[in-house]
N, C-alpha and C positions, 0 to 999 in steps of 0.2 A: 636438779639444780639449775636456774637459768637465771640469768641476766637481763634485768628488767630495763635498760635503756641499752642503746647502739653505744656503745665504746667509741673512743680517738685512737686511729689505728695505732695510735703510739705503743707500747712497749709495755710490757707489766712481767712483778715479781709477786709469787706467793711461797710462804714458807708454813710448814707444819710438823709436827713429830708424829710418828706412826711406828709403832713396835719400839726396837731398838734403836730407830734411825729419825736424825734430824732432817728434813727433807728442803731445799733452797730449789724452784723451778721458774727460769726465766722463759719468755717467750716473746719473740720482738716486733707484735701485736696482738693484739684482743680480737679486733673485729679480721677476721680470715676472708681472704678472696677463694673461692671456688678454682680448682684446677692451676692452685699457685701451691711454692713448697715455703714453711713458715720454719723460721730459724729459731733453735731457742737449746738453754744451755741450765745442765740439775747437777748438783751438788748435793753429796749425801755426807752427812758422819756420821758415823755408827758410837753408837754408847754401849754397845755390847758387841759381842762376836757376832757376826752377819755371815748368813751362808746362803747363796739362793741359785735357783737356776739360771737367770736371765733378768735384763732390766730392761720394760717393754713400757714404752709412750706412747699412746692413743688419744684420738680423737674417737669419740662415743657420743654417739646422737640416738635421743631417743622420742619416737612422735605419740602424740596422746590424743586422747577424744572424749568426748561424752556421749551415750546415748542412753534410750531408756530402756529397762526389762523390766518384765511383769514375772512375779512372780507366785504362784501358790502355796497356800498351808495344806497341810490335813483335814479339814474341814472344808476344802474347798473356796474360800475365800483366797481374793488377789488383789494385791497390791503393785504398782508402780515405782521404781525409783529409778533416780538417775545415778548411773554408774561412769567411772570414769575406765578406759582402758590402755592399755597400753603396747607397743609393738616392740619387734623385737628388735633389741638394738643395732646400731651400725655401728660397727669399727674399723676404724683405719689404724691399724697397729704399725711400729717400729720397733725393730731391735735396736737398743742401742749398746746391750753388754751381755755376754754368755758366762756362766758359772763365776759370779759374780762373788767375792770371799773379804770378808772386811774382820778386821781389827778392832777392838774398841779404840776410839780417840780415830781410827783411819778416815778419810778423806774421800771420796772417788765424785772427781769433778771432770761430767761428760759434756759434749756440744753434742745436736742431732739435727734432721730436717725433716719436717712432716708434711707428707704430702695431705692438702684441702680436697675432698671430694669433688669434680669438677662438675655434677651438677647438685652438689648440697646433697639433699635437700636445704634448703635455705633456715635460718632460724628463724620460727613462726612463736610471738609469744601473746599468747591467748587461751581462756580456757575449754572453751567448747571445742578445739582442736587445735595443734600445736606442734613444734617442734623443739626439743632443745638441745643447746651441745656442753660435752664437756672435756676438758684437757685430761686426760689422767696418765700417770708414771706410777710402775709399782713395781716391785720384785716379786719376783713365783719364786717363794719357801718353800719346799719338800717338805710337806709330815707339820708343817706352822700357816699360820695367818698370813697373808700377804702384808706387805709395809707398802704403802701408798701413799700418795698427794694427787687431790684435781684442784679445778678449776676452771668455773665457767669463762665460756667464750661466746662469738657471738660468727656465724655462718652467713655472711654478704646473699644477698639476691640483688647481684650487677644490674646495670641498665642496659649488659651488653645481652645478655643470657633474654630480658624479655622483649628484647630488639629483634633476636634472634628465633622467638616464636617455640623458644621451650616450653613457656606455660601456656595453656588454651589462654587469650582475656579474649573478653568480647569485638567487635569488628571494631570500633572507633575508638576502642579503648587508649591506643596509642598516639593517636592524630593530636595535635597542638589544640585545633578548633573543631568544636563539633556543636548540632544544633539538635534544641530539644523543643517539644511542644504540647503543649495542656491547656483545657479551656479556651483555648482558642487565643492565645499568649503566645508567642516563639520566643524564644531563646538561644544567644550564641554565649558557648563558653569558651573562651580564648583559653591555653592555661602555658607558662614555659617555669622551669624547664619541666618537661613531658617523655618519660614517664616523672612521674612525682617522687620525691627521694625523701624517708625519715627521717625526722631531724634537721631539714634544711628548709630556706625559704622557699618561695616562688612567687610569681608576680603573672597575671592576667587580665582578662578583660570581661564583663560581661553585657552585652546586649539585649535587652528586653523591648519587644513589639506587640503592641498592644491593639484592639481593633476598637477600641472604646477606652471611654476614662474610666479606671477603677483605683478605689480606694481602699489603700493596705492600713494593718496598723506596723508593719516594717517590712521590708526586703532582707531576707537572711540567705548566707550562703553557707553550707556543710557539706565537710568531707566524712562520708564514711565507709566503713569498710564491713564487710559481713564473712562471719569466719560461721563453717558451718561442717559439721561432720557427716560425712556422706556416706553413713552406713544408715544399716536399718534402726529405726527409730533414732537417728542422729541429734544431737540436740544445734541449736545455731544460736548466734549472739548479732549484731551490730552496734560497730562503736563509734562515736564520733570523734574524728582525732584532730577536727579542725571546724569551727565557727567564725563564721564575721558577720554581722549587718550593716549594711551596702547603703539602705536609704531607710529614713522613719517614717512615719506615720504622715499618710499626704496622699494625694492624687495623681497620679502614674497616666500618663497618655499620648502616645503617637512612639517613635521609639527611645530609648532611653541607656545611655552607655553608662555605667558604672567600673572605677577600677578594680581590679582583688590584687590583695598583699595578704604573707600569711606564712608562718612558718610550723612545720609541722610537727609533731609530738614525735620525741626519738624515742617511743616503743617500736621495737622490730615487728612490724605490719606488713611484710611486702605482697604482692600477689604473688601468690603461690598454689600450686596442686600436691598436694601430699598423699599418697597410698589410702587414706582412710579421711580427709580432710581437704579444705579450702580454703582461703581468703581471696576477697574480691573489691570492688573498691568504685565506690560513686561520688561522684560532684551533685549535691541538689538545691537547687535554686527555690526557696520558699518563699509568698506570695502567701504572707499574714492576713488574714481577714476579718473583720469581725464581725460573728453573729451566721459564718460561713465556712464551708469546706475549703482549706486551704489548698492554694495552687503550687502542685511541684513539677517542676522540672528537672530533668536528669540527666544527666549523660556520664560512661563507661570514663574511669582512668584507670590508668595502670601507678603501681607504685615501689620505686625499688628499694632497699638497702642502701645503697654505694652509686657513685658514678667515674667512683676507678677504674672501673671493666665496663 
């Protein structure tokens, strides 16, 4: 169950019915800080007699992948496909009630505090590898079904955490400005704010130096990310979660500054290292040509979740 955009840390309610019990579960945000404790408050009515052993609120993250297996028939023939897999989940459990005993029409309205994993994993959502999280409250019934309510949430990757050199990124992944070079072109990429944040704008620079005149049919700029599973036969994707073009169709020569503006796609992208997965994340500067190999330029960014922590 995951959450396809970055939430407003604001506040949210979900309600459901499960067995006998009417389920009300507040929590007083969506998107969770790493190594912070999130307040939040469940309300149960029982439409029949309720009897359980404990009423337990988790946080439950579970990471995914794709890769490929080969596999044989009887005859000897083999085939290919791609399988998804999956790991075994994290929980961050609380108690919040022991031998819990309800009434039909009874009421049992709890507050609690749950502690965020301090280093996530972060929420990665993508499908060649991933992570996603989920709220859930239930009773443990003796001898019955459990009664339950989730609810996805969404696990921050700070700007403090890859400031901090939690995640491997590349050496200049982090730096404001950094320079690239192709064909014999340079390149400076300015970029603030740095790391790059989902969902948010940013504003920079780029510099292009030329050793001669050349004719583009545009100048385009792309952020993309490569999410890749790092097992055997892993499968990998790259996405673009940001385009602009800079300049059109024309003559390019001696150096040449361009501005970037640009706000970014709130799918939760950030860089991240995951047990069986990756995401990683480039700036490329394209150098349209026609009737020719196009020129790219590159250089490493980092990109977080949040710039709360």
């Amino acid at each position: 169950m995951t959450e396809p955009t970055i939430p407003s840390a604001g506040g949210f309610a979900v309600e459901s019915r499960s067995g006998a019990v009417d389920w009300h579960l507040e929590l007083d945000r969506r998107l969770l800080l790493p190594g912070r404790l999130v307040d939040g408050r469940l309300r149960l009515r029982a439409r029949g007699d309720v009897r359980a052993r404990g009423l337990v609120v988790a946080l439950v993250g579970i990471e995914h992948w794709r890769h490929r297996v080969t596999r044989s028939d009887g005859q000897g023939h083999t085939h290919t496909e791609v399988v998804r897999s999956e790991g075994e989940p994290v929980r961050e459990p609380v108690l919040v009630g022991q031998d819990v005993v309800l009434a039909a029409g009874e009421v049992l309205d709890r507050t609690f505090q749950l502690p965020v994993p301090s280093l996530g994993p972060a929420t990665l959502e993508a499908d060649d590898a991933g992570m996603d999280w989920t709220l859930e409250a239930k009773l443990d019934i003796e001898g019955g079904f459990d009664s339950h309510i989730e609810a996805p949430v969404v696990i921050a990757q700070p700007t403090a955490l890859l400031r901090a050199g939690v995640v491997t990124l590349a050496e200049l992944a982090l730096y404001d400005a950094a320079d690239s070079a192709a064909d014999g072109v340079t390149a400076r990429i300015k970029l603030s704010p740095m790391p790059l944040v989902c969902g948010e704008a940013f504003d920079g620079e780029l510099t292009l130096t030329l050793p001669r005149s050349l004719r583009v049919q545009e100048v385009r700029v792309e952020l993309r990310v490569r999410i890749e599973a790092t097992v055997s036969q892993g499968e990998q994707e790259e996405l673009t979660i940001w385009s602009g073009t800079v300049a059109g169709a024309g003559d390019l020569d001696g150096p040449q500054a361009f501005a970037l503006h640009g706000v970014l796609a709130d799918t939760p992208l950030p860089s991240i290292e995951l047990p069986h997965g990756r995401a990683s994340a480039t700036m490329h500067v394209i150098l349209a040509k026609a009737w020719a190999v196009d020129t790219h330029l590159v250089r490493d960014v980092a990109i977080a979740t949040t710039r709360e922590l």
